[in-house]
C-alpha positions, 0 to 999 in steps of 0.5 A: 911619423906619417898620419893614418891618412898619409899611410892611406894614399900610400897604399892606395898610390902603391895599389895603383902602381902594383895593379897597372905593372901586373897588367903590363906583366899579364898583357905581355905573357899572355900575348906570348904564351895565350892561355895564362888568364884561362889558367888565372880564372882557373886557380880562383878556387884558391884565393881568399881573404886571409882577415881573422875577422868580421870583415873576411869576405872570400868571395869578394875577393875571389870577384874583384880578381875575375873582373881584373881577369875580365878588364886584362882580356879586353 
């Protein structure tokens, strides 16, 4: 049974995994059809924390995706 720590650094490697093969996605569309970020930053008003608790932070979220957004237009 994996530790609270093993489970951890498997989330935080599959984050990782995740966040560099969604670029690889978002570069290779918006290097054909331009206009897919402006059309990400846009829908931002929809995104949110979905925590039931304390720690729910909408717009937290809402900025870690405009600096991912920012970083893929770079």
């Amino acid at each position: 049974m994996p530790t609270p720590d093993d489970t951890a650094v498997q989330a935080r490697r599959r984050e990782m995994a995740v966040e560099h093969l969604l670029f690889q996605v978002i570069e290779y569309v918006e290097a054909r059809h331009p206009g897919l970020l402006d059309t990400l930053d846009a829908s931002l008003d929809h995104l949110g924390d979905p925590a039931h608790d304390d720690s729910k932070d909408d717009e937290a979220v809402r900025e870690i995706a405009r600096k991912l957004i920012a970083s893929a237009r770079r």
